[in-house]
N, C-alpha and C positions, 0 to 999 in steps of 0.2 A: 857357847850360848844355849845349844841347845840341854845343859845340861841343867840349867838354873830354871828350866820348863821344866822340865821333865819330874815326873813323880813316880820312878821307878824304886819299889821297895818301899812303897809308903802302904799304908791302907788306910782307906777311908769308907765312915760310915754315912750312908746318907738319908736321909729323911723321905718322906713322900716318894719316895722311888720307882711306887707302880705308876706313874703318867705323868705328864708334862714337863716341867722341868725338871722336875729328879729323875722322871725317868732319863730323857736326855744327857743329864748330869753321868748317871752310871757310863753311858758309854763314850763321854767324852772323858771322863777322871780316867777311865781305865784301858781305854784310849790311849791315853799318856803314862800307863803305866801303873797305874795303881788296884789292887784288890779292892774288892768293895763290899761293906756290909750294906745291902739294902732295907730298908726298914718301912712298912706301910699295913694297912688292913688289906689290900687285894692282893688276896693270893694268886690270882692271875696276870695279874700284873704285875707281881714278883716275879713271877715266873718268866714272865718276860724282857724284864731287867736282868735278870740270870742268863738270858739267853746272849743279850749282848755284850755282856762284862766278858762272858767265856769265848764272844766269836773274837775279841780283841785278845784272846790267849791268858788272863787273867782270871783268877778265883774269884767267886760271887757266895756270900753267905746271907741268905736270903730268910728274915727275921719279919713274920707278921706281928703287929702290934697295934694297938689303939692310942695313939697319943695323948688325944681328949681322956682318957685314964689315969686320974692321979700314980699310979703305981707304974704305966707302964712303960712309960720311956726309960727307966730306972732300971726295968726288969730286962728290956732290951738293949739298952749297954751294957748292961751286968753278963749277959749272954754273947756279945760280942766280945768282951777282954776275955772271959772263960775260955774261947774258941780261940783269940789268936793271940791274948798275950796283952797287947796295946791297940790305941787307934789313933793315926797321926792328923789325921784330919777330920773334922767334923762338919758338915753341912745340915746346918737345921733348914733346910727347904720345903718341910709339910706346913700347911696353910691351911682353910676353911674362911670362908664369908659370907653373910647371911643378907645381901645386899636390901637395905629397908632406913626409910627415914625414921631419925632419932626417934620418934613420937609412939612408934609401931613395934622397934626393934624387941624383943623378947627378954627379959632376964634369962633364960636358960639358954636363949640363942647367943646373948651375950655372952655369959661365964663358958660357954663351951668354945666360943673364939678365942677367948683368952687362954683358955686352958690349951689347947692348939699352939694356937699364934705363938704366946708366948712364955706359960707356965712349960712345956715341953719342952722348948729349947736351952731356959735354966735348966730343967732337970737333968735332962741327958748331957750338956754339958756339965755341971756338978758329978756326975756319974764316970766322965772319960777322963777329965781334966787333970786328978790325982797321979795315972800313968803319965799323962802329956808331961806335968811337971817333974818327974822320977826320971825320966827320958832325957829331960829340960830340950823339948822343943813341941810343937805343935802347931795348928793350923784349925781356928774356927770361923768358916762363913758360916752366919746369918741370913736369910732370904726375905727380906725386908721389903718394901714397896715405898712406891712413888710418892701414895697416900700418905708416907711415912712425914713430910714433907709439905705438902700444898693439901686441898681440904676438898675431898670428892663427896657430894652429897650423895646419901643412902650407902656411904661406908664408915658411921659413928664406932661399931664398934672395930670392924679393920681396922681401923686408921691409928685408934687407941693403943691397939696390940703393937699394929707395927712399930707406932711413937716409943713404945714403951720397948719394943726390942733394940731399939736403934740405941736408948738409953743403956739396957741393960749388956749390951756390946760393949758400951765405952766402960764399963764397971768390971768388965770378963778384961778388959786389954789393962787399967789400971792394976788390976789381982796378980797377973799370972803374963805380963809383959818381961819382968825378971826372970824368968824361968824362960825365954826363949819361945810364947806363946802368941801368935798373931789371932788376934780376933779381929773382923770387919763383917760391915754387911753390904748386901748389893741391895739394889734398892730398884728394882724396874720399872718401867710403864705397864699398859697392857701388853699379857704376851699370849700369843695365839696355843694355848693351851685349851685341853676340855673343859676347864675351870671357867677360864675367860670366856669361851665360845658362849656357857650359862648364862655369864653376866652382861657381856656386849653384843652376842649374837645378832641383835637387831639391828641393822645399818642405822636405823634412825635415832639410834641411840648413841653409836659407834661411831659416826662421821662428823657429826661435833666433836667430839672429843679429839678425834685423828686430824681434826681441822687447826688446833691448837698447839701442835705435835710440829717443829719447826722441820724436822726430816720427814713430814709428811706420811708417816706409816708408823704399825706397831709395833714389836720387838717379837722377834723370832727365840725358839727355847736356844738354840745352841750359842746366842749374842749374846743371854743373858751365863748361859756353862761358860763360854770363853774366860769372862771375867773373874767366876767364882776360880776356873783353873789357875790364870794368873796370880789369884790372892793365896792360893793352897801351894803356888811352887815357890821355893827358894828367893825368887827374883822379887817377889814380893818382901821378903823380909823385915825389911823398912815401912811397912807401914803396918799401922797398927791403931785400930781406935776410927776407923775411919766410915763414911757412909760414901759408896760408890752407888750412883745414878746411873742408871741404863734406862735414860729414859727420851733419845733422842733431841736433846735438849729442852722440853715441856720444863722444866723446874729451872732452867734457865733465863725466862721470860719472867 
């Protein structure tokens, strides 16, 4: 049983990796075995994702990038096959949100969410994808949101991005399913990340929403890793195409 967990000999690259959930992510993916390319703009917090891939006995190749960058999720994958060859897993987990009613939101703050949210995780998967299918096998989470699903005011343009990842997931599993390729996406609630703390910080804001939340609380980063591990091992295989909710039953209601 424990073998269909397990992701030893695999590598994966993971997105947003200096804080929160990716950070998290590195040390539970390699936790279980696996190398990991980390990919983010803080170089300190790369460096601290390097830290925990290596205390789990695991290689850490640690790639600053800008994703909001047309070019550079491209130029970052491109730098991860160079380096090891292949990448069996892929975790789009970098994010960005400009919390603001429709009315307000920015064109630029927009297009730069999109370009995040969800222009990077096409790109960089178009960039790994080719090996995955040579291989004939693979493994893509998506790091989706709750918003993806039910409708949070003052997140028009999140919401958009994530809808549109969740779509563009099921078009990665329809492509590249015959080739032995799982794509899903997890889809969270709020998770106590630095991100979130920005957004929900203020209990008066935050205890409505946690009042709606049928398990009564937010989602912790390693609730949200467990599941993306699940989807990245073997025992997942069978599924494919899928949007998993971590979201304490809220999208239940």
């Amino acid at each position: 049983m424990l073998e269909r967990f397990s992701l030893g000999g695999r590598k994966a690259l993971i997105t947003g990796a200096s804080r929160g959930i990716g950070l998290s992510l590195c040390g539970v993916l390699s936790a279980a075995g696996a190398d990991i390319v980390a990919v983010a703009r803080d170089t300190a917090g790369l460096a601290e994702a390097a830290r925990a891939v290596e205390a789990n006995g695991r290689r850490c190749l640690a790639l600053t990038a800008d994703l909001g960058d047309r070019d550079e999720p491209e130029r970052a994958g491109r730098a991860a096959l160079d380096a090891w060859g292949t990448i069996d897993i892929l975790v789009n987990n970098a994010g960005i949100s400009f919390p603001k009613p429709l009315t307000e939101q920015t064109i630029e703050e927009w297009d730069l969410i999109q370009a995040v949210n969800l222009r990077a995780p096409w790109l960089m998967a178009r960039t790994l994808a080719p090996a995955m299918i040579a291989q004939r096998r693979g493994k893509i989470v998506n790091v989706s949101s709750q918003t993806s699903k039910v409708a949070l005011t003052e997140h028009g343009a999140y919401a958009a991005s994530k809808n549109g990842l969740n779509a563009l997931t099921k078009v990665m599993c329809a492509e590249w399913a015959g080739f032995n390729i799982q794509c899903n996406t997890v889809c969270p609630t709020v998770t106590l990340t630095p991100m979130a703390d920005q957004v929900w910080g203020d209990p008066a804001k935050l205890d409505p929403f946690v009042a709606r939340i049928p398990a009564g609380r937010v989602a912790q980063p390693v609730e949200v890793c467990d599941v993306v591990l699940f989807l990245a091992s073997t025992a997942a295989d069978m599924i494919n195409g899928q949007d998993l909710f971590v979201d304490g039953g809220y999208t239940a209601l």
